[in-house]
C-alpha positions in Angstrom: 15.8 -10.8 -19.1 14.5 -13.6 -16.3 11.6 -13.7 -14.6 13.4 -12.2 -11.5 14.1 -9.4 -13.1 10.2 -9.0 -14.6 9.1 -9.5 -11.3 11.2 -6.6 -9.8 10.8 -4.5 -12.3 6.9 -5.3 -12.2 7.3 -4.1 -8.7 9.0 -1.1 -9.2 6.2 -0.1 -11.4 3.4 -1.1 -9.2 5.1 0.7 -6.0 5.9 4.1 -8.1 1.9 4.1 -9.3 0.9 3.4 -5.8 2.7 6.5 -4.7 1.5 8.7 -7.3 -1.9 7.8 -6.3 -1.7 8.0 -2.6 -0.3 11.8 -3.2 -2.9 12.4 -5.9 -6.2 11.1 -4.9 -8.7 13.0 -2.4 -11.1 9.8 -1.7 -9.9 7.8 1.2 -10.9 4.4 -0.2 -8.6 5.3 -3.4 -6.0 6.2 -1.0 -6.2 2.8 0.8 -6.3 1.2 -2.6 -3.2 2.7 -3.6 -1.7 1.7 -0.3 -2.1 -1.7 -0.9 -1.1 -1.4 -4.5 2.3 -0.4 -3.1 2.3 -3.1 -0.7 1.9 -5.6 -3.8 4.8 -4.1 -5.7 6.9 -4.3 -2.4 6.1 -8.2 -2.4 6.8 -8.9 -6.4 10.2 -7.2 -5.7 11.2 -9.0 -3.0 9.9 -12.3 -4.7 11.4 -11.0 -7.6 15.0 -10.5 -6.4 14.9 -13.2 -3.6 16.6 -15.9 -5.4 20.1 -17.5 -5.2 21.7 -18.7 -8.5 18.3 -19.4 -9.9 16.9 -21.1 -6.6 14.0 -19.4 -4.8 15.3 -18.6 -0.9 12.7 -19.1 1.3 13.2 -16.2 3.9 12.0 -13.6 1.4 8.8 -15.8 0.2 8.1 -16.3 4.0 8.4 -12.6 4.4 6.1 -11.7 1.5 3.8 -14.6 2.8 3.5 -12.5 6.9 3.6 -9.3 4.5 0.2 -10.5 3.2 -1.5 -11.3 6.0 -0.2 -7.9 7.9 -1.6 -6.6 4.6 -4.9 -7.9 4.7 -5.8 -6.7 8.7 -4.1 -3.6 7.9 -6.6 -3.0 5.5 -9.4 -4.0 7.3 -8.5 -1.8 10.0 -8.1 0.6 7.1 -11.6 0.3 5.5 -13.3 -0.1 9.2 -11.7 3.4 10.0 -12.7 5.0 6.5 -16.5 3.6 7.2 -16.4 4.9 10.7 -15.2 8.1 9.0 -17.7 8.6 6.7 -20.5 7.7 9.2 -19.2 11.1 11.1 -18.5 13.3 8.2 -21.0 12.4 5.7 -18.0 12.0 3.4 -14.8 9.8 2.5 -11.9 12.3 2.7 -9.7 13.3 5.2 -10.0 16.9 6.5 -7.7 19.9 5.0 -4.6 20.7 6.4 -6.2 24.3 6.8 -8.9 23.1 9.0 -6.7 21.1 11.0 -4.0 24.3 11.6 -7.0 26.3 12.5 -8.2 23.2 15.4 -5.0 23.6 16.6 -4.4 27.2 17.0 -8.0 27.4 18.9 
């Protein structure tokens, strides 16, 4: 097995446990934790399978590189939100889908 194929498959892994804890979890900060648990699995497979005969192509690692950074304000926008959110609510989770429906309806 190469190391491109560990990386990918590392990635794989990382993105499918992302996703089961973004559907899972109630707390918004584990929800935003799990988003960028994705994100990192997205970046080892493209690092993972961006290479030509051996060589590492730069155009993925320069995408994973902006990835990173769009990352990083993405989840400072994130955790500003969730902070601004629990200075309203008293609490980190998002509201029901039931109370939402009934907001609408009124």
């Amino acid at each position: 097995m190469s190391a491109a194929l560990l990386y990918a498959f590392t990635g794989s892994a990382l993105f499918v446990g992302g996703v089961a804890a973004l559907i899972l979890q109630a707390h918004l900060l584990r929800k935003i934790l799990a988003f960028n648990v994705m994100g990192s699995g997205v970046f080892l497979v493209l690092v993972g399978l961006g290479q030509r005969s051996g060589v590492p192509d730069p155009v993925p690692q320069a995408m994973v590189l902006t990835g990173i950074v769009v990352a990083l304000a993405a989840t400072a926008l994130a955790l500003a939100l969730a902070r601004r959110l629990l200075d309203l609510q008293g609490e980190m989770r998002l509201p029901e889908e039931e109370i939402v429906r009934d907001r609408l309806d009124v």
